[in-house]
Each structure stands twice: as C-alpha cells, then as structure tokens.
PDB file of N, CA, C and O in Angstrom, chain B, residues numbered from 101:
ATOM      1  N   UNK B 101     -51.384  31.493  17.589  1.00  0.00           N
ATOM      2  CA  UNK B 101     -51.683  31.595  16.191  1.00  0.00           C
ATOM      3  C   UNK B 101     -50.367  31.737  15.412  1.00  0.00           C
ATOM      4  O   UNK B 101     -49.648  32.665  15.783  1.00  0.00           O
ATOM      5  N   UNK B 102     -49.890  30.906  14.303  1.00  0.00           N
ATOM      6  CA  UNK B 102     -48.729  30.738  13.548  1.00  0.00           C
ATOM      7  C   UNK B 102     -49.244  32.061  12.475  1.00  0.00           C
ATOM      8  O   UNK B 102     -50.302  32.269  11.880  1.00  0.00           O
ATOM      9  N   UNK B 103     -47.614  33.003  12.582  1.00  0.00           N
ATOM     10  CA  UNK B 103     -47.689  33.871  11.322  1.00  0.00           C
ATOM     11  C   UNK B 103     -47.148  33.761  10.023  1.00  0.00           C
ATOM     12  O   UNK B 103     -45.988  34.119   9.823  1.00  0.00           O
ATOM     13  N   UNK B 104     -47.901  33.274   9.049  1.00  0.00           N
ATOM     14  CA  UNK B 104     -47.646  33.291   7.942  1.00  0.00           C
ATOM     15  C   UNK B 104     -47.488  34.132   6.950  1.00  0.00           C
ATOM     16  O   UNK B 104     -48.372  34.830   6.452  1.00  0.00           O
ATOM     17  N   UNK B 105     -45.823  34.057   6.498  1.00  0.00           N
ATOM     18  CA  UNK B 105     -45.068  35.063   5.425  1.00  0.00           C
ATOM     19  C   UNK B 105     -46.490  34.971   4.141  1.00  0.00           C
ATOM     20  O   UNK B 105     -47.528  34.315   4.061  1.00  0.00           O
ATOM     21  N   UNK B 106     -45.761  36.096   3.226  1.00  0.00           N
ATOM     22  CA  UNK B 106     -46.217  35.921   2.029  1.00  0.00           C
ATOM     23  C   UNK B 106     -45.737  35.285   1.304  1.00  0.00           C
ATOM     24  O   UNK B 106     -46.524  34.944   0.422  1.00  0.00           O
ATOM     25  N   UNK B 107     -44.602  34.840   1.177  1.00  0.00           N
ATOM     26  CA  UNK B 107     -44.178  33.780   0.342  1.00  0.00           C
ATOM     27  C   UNK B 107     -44.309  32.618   1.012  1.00  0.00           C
ATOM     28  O   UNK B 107     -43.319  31.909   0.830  1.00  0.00           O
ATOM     29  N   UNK B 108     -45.345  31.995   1.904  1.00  0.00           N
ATOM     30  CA  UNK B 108     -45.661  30.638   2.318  1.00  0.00           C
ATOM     31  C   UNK B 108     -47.428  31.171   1.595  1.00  0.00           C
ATOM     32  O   UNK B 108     -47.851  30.412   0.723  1.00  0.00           O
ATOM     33  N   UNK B 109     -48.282  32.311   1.942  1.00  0.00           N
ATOM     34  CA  UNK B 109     -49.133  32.179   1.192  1.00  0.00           C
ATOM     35  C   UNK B 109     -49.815  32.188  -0.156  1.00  0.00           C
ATOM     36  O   UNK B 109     -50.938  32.002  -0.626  1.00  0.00           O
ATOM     37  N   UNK B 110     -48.303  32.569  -0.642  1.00  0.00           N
ATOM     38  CA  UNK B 110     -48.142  32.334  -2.330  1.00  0.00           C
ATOM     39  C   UNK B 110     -48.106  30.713  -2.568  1.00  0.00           C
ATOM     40  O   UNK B 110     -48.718  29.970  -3.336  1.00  0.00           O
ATOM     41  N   UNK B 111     -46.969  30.474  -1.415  1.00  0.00           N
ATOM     42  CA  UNK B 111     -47.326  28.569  -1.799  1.00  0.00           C
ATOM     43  C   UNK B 111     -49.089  27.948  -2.415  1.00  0.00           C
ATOM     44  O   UNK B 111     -49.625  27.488  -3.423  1.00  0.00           O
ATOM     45  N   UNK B 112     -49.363  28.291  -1.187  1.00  0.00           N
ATOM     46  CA  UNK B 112     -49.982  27.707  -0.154  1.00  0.00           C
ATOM     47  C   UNK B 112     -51.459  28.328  -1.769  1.00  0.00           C
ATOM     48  O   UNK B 112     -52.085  27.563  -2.502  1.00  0.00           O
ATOM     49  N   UNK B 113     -51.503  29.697  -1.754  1.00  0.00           N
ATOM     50  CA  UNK B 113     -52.479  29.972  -3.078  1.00  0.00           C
ATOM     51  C   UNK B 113     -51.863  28.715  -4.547  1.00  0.00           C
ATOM     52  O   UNK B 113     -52.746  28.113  -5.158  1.00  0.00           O
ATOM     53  N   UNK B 114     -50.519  28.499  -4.897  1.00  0.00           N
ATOM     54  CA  UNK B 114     -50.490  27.940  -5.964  1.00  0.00           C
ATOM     55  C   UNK B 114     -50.901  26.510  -5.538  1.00  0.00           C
ATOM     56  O   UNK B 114     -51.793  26.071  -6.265  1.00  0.00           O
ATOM     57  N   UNK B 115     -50.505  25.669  -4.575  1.00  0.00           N
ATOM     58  CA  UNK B 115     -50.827  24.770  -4.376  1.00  0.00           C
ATOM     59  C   UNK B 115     -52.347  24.453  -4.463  1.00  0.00           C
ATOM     60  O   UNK B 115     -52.699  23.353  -4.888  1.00  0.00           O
ATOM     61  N   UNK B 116     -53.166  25.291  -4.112  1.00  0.00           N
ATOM     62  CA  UNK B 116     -54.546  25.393  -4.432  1.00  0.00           C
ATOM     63  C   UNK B 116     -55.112  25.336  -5.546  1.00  0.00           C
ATOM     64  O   UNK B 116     -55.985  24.541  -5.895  1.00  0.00           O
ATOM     65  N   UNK B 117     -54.405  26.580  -6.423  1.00  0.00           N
ATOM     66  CA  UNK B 117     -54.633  26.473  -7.742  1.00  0.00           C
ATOM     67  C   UNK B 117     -54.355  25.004  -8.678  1.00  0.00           C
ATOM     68  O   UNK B 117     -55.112  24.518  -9.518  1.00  0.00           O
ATOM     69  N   UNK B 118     -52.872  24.442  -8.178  1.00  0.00           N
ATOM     70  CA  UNK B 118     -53.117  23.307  -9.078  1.00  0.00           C
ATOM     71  C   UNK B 118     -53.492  22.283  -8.581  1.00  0.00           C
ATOM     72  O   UNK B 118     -53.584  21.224  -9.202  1.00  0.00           O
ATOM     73  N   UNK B 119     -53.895  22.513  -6.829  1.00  0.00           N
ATOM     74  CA  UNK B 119     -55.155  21.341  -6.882  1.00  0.00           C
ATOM     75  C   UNK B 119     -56.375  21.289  -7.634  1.00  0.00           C
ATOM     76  O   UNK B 119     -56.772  20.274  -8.207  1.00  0.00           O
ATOM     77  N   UNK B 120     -56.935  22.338  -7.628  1.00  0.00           N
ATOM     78  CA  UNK B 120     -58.184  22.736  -8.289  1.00  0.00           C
ATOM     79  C   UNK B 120     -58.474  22.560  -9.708  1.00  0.00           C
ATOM     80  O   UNK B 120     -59.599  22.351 -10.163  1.00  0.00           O
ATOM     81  N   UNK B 121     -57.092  22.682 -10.571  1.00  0.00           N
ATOM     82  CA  UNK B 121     -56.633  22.525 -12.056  1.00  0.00           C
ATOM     83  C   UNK B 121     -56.783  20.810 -12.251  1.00  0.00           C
ATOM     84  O   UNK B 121     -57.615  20.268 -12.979  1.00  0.00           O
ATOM     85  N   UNK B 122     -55.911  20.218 -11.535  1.00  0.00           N
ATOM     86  CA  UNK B 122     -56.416  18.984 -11.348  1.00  0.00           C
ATOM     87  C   UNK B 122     -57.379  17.982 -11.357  1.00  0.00           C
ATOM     88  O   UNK B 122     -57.601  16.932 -11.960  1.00  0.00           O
ATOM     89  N   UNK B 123     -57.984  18.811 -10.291  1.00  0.00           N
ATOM     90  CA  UNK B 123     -59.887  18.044  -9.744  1.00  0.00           C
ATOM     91  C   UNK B 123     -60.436  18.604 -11.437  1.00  0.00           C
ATOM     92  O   UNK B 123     -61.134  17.832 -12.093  1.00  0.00           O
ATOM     93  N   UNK B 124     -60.238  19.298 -11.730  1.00  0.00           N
ATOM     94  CA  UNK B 124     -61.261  19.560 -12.952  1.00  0.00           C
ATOM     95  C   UNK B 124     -60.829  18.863 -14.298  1.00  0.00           C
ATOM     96  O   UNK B 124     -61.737  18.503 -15.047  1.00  0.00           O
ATOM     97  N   UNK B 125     -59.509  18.640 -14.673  1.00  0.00           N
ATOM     98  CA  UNK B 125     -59.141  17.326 -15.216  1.00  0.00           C
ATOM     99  C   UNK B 125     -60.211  16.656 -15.075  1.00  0.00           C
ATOM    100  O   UNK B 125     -61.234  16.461 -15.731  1.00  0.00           O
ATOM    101  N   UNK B 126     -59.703  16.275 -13.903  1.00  0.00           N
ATOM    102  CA  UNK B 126     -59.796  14.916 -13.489  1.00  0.00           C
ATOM    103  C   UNK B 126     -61.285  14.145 -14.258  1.00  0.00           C
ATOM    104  O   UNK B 126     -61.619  13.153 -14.907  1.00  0.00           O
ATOM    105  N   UNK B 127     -61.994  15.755 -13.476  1.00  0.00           N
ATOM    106  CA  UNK B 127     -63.597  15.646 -13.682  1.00  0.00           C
ATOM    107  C   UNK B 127     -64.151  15.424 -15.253  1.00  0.00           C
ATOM    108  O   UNK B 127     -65.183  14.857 -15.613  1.00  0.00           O
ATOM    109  N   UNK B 128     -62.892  16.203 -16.233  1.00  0.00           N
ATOM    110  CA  UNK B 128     -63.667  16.000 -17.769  1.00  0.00           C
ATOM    111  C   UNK B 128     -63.107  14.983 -17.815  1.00  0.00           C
ATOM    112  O   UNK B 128     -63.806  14.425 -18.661  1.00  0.00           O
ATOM    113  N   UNK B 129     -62.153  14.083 -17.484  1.00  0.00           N
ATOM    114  CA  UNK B 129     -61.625  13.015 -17.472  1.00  0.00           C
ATOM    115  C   UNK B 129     -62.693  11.631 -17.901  1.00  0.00           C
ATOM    116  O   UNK B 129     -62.700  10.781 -18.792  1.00  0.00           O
ATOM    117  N   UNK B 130     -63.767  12.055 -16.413  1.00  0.00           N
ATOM    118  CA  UNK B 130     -64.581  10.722 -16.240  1.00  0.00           C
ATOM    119  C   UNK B 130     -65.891  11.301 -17.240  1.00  0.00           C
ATOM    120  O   UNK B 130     -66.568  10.450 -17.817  1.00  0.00           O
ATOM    121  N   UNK B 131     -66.123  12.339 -17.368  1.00  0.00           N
ATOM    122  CA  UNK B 131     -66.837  12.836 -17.848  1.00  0.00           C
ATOM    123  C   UNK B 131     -66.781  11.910 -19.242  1.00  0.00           C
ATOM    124  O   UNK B 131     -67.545  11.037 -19.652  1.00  0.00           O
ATOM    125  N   UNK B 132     -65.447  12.521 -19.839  1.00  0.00           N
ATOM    126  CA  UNK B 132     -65.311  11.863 -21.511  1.00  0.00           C
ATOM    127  C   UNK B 132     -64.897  10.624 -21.581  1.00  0.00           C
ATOM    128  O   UNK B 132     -64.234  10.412 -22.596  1.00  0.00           O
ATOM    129  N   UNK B 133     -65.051   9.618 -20.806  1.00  0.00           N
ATOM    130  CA  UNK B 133     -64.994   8.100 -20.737  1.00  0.00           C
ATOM    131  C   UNK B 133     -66.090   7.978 -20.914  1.00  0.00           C
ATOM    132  O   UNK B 133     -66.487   7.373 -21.910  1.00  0.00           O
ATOM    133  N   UNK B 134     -66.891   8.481 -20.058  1.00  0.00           N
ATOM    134  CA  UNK B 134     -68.463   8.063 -19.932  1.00  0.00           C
ATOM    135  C   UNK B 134     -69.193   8.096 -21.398  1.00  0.00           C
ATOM    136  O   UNK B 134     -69.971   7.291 -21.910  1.00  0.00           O
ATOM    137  N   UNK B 135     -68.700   9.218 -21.834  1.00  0.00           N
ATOM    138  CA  UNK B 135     -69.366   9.706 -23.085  1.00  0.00           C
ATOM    139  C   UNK B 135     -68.912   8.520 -24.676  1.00  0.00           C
ATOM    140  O   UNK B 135     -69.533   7.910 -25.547  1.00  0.00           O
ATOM    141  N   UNK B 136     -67.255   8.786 -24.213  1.00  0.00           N
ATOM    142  CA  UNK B 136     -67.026   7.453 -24.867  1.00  0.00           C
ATOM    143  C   UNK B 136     -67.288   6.749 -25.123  1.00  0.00           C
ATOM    144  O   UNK B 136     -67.395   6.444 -26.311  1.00  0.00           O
ATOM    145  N   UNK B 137     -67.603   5.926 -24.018  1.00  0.00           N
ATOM    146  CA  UNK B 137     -68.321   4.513 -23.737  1.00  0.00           C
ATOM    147  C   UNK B 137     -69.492   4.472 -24.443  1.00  0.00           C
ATOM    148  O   UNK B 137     -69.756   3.582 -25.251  1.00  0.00           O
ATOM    149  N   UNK B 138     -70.291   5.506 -24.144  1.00  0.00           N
ATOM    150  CA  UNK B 138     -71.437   5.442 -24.521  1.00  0.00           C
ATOM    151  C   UNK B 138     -72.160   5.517 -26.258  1.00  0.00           C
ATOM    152  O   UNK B 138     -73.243   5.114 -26.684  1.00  0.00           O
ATOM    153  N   UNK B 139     -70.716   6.392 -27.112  1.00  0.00           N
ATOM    154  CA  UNK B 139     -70.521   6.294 -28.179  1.00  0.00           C
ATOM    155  C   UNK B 139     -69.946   4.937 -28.701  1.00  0.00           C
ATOM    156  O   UNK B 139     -70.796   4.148 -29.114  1.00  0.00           O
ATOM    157  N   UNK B 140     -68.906   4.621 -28.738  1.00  0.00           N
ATOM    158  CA  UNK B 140     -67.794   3.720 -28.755  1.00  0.00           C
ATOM    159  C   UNK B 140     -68.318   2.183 -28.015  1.00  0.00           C
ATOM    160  O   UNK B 140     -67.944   1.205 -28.663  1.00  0.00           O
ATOM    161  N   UNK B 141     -68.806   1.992 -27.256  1.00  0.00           N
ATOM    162  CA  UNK B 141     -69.365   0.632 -26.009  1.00  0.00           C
ATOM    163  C   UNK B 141     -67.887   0.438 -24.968  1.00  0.00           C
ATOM    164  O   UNK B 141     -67.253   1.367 -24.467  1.00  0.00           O
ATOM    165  N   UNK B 142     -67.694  -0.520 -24.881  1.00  0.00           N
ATOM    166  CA  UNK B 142     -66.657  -0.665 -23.704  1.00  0.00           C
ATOM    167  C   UNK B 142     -65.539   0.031 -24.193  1.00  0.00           C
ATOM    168  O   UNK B 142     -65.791   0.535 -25.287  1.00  0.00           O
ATOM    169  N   UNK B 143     -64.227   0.279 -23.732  1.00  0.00           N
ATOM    170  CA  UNK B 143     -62.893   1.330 -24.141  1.00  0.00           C
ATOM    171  C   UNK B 143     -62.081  -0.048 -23.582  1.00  0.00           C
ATOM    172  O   UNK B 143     -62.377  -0.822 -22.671  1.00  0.00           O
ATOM    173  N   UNK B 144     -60.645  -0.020 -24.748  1.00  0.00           N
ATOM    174  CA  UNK B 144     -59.907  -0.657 -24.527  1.00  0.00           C
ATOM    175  C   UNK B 144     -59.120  -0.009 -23.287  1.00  0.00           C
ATOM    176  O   UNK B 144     -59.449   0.945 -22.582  1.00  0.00           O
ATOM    177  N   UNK B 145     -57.665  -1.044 -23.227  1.00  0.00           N
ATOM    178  CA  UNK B 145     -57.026  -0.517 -21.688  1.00  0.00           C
ATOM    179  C   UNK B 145     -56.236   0.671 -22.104  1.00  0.00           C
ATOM    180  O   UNK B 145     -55.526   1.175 -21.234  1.00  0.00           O
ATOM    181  N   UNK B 146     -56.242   1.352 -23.619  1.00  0.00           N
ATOM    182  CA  UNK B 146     -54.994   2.248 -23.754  1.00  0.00           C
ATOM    183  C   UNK B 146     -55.691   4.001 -23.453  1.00  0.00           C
ATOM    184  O   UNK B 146     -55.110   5.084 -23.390  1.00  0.00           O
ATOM    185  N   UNK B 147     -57.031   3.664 -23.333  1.00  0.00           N
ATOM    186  CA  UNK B 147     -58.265   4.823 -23.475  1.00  0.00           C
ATOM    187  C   UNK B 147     -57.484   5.432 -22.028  1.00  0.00           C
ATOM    188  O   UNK B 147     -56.804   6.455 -21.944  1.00  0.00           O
ATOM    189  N   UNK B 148     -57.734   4.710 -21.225  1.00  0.00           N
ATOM    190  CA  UNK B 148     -57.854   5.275 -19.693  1.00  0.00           C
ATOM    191  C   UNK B 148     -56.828   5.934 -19.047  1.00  0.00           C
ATOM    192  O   UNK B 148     -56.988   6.784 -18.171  1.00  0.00           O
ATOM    193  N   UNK B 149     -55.235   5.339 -19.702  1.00  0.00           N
ATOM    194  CA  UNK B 149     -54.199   6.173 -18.986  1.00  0.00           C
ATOM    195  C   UNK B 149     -53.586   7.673 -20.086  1.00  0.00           C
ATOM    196  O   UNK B 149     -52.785   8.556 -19.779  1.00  0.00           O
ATOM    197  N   UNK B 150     -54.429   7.438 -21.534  1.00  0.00           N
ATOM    198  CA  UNK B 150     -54.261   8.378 -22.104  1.00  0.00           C
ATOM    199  C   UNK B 150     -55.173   9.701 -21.641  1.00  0.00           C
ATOM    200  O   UNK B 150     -54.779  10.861 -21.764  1.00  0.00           O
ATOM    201  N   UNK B 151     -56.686   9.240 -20.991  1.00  0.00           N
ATOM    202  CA  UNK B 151     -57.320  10.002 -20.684  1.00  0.00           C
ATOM    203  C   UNK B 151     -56.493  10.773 -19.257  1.00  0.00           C
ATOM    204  O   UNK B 151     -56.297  11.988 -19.246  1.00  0.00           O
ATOM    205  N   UNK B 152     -56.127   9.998 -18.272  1.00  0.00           N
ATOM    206  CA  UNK B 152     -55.628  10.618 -17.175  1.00  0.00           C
ATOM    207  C   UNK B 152     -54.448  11.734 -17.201  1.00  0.00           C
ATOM    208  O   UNK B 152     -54.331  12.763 -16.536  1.00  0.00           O
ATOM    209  N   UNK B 153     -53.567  11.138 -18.262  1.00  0.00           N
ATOM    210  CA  UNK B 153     -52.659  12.075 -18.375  1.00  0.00           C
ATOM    211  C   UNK B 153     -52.451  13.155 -19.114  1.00  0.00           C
ATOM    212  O   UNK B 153     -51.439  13.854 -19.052  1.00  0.00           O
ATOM    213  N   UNK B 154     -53.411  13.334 -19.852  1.00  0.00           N
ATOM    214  CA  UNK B 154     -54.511  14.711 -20.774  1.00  0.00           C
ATOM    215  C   UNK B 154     -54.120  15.457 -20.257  1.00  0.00           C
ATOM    216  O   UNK B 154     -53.373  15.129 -19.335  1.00  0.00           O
ATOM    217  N   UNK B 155     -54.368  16.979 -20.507  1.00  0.00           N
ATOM    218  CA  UNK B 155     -54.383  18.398 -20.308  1.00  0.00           C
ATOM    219  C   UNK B 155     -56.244  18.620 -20.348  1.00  0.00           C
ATOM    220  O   UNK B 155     -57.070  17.882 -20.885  1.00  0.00           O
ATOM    221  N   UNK B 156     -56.409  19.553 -19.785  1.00  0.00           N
ATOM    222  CA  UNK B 156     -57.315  19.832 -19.661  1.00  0.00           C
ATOM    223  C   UNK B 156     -58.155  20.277 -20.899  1.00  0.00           C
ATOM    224  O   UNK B 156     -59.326  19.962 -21.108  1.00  0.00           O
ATOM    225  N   UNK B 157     -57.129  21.296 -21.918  1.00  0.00           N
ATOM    226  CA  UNK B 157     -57.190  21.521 -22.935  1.00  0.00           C
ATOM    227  C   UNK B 157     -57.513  20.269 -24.094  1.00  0.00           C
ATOM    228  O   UNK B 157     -58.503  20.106 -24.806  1.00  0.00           O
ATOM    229  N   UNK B 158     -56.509  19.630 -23.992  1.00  0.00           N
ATOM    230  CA  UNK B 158     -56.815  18.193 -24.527  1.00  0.00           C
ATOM    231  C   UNK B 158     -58.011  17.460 -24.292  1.00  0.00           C
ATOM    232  O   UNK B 158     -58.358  16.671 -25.171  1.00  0.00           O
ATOM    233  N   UNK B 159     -58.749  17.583 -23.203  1.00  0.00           N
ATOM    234  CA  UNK B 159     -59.746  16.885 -23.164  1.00  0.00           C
ATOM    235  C   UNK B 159     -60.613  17.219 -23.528  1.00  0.00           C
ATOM    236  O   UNK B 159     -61.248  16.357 -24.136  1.00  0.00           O
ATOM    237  N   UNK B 160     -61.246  18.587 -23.446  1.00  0.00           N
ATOM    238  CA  UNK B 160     -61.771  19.348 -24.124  1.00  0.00           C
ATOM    239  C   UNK B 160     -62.256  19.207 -25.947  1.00  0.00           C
ATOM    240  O   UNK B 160     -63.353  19.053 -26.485  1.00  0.00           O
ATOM    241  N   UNK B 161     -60.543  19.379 -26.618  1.00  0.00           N
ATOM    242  CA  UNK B 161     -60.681  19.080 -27.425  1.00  0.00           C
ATOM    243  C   UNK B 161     -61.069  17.438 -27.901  1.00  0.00           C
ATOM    244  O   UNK B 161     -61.540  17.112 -28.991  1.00  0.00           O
ATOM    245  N   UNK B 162     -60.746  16.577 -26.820  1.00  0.00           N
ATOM    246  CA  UNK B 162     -61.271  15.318 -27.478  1.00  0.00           C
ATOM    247  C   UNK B 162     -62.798  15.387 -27.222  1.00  0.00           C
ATOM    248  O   UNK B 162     -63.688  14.959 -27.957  1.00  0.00           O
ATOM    249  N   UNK B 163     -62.906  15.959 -26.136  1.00  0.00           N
ATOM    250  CA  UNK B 163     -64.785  16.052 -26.020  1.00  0.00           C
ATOM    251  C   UNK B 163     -65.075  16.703 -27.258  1.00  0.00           C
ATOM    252  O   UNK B 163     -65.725  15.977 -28.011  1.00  0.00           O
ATOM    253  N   UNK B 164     -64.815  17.798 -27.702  1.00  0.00           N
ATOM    254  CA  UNK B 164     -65.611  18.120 -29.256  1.00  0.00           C
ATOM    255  C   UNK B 164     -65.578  17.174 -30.112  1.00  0.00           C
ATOM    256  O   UNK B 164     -66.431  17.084 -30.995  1.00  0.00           O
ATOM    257  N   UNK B 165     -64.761  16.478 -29.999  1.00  0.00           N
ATOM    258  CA  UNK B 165     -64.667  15.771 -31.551  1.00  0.00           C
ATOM    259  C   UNK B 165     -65.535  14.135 -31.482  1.00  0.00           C
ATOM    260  O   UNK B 165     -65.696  13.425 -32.475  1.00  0.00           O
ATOM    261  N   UNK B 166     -66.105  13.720 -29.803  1.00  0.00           N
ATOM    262  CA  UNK B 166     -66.854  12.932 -29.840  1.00  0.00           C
ATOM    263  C   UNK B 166     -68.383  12.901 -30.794  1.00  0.00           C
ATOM    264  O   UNK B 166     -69.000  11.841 -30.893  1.00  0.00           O
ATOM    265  N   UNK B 167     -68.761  13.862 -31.296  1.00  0.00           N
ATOM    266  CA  UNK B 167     -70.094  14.252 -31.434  1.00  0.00           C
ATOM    267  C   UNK B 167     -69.707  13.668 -33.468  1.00  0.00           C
ATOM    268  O   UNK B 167     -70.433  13.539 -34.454  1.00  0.00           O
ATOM    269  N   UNK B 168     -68.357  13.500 -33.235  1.00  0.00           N
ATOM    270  CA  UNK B 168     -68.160  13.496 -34.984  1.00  0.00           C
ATOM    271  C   UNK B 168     -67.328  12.564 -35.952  1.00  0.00           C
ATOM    272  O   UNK B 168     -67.361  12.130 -37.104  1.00  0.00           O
ATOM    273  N   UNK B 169     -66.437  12.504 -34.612  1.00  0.00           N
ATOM    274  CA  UNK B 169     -65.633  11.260 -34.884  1.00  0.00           C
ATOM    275  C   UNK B 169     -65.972   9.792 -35.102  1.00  0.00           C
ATOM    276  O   UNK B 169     -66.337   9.093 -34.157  1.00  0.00           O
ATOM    277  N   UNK B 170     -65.851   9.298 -36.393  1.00  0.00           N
ATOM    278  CA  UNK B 170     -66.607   8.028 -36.979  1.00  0.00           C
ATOM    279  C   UNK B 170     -65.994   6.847 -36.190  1.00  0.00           C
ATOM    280  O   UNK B 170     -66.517   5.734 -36.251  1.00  0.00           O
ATOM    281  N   UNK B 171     -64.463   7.175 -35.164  1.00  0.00           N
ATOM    282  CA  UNK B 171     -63.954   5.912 -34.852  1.00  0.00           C
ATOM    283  C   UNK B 171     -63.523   7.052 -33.353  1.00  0.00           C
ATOM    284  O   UNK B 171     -63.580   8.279 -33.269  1.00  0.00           O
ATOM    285  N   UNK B 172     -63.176   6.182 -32.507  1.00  0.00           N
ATOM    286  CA  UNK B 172     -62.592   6.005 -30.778  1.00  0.00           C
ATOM    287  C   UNK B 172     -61.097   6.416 -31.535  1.00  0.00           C
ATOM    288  O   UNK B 172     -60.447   6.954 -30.638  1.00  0.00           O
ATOM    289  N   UNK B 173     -60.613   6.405 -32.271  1.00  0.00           N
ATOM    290  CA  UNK B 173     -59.107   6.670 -32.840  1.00  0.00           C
ATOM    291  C   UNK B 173     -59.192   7.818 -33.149  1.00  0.00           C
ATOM    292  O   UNK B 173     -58.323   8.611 -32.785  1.00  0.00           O
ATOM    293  N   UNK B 174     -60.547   8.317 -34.103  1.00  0.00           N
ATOM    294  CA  UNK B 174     -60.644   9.169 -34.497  1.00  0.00           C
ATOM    295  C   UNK B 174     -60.616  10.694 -33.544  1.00  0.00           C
ATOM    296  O   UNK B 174     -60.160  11.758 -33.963  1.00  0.00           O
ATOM    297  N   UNK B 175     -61.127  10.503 -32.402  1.00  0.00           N
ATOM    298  CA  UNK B 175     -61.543  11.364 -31.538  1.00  0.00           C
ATOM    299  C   UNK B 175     -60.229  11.657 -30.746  1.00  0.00           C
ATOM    300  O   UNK B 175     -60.099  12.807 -30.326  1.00  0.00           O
ATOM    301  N   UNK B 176     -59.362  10.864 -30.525  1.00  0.00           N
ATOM    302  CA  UNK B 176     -57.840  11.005 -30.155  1.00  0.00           C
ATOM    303  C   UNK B 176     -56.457  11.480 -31.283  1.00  0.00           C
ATOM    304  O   UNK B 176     -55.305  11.841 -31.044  1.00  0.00           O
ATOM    305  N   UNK B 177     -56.989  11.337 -32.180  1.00  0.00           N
ATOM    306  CA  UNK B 177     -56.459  11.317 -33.815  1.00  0.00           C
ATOM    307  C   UNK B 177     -56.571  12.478 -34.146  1.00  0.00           C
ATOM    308  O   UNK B 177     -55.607  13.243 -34.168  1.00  0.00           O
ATOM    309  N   UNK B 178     -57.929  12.864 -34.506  1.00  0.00           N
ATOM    310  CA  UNK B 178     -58.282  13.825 -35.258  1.00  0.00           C
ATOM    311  C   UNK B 178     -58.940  13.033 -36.518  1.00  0.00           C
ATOM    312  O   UNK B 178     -59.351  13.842 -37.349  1.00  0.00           O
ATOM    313  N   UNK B 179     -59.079  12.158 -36.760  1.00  0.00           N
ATOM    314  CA  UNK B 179     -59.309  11.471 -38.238  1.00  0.00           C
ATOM    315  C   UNK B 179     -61.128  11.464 -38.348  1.00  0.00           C
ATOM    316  O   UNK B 179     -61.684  11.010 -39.348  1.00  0.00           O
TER     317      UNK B 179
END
C-alpha cells in the first residue's frame, strides 16, 4: 500500500475540486445551448466557443437573461 503525504492529498482534493467545477460548467454549458436554441432556433458558430469558455458564473447569468432577452446578442450583451 503507497503512503500518501498531505501535500499529495491536497493535490489530489484540488484536482477534484476543479474537476468537478468543470463538469458543472460544462453541464450549464449544454444546458443553455439547449435553451437557446430553443428560444433563438439554430445558434450561429460564435455561440458555442463563447459558451465553453464561460465561467460558471457567467453562465448562469446568461441563463437569467434568456427568459427576457429580445435578441441571442441580447442575452450575451445584456441589451
């Protein structure tokens, strides 16, 4: 059985954490395409790598503003 320091299971916890930070991106990611789409109809090609490289926070906030935003610009905008 390998003994592992605490500073390999501090890694080893952050690495987790920002896997996990990630996957959940990821997840409002497809989430607010979908929703997009479904507002908006098909999404041009600039939708998708802006969506990926979001903050989590960011997506969030673009998810609120789907419910209000008169344009697909708008909801990335603020307008």
């Amino acid at each position: 059985m390998k003994y592992v320091t605490s500073v390999e299971r501090l890694a080893i916890e952050r690495g987790r954490e920002k896997w996990m930070a990630e996957g959940k991106a990821e997840g409002k990611a497809e989430t607010l395409s979908r929703l997009l789409t479904r507002r908006f109809g098909p999404l041009p090609e600039w939708v998708g790598p802006r969506l990926q490289g979001a903050t989590a926070d960011q997506l969030d906030l673009w998810a609120d503003r789907v419910l209000d935003a008169p344009t697909l610009l708008g909801v990335f905008d603020g307008h």
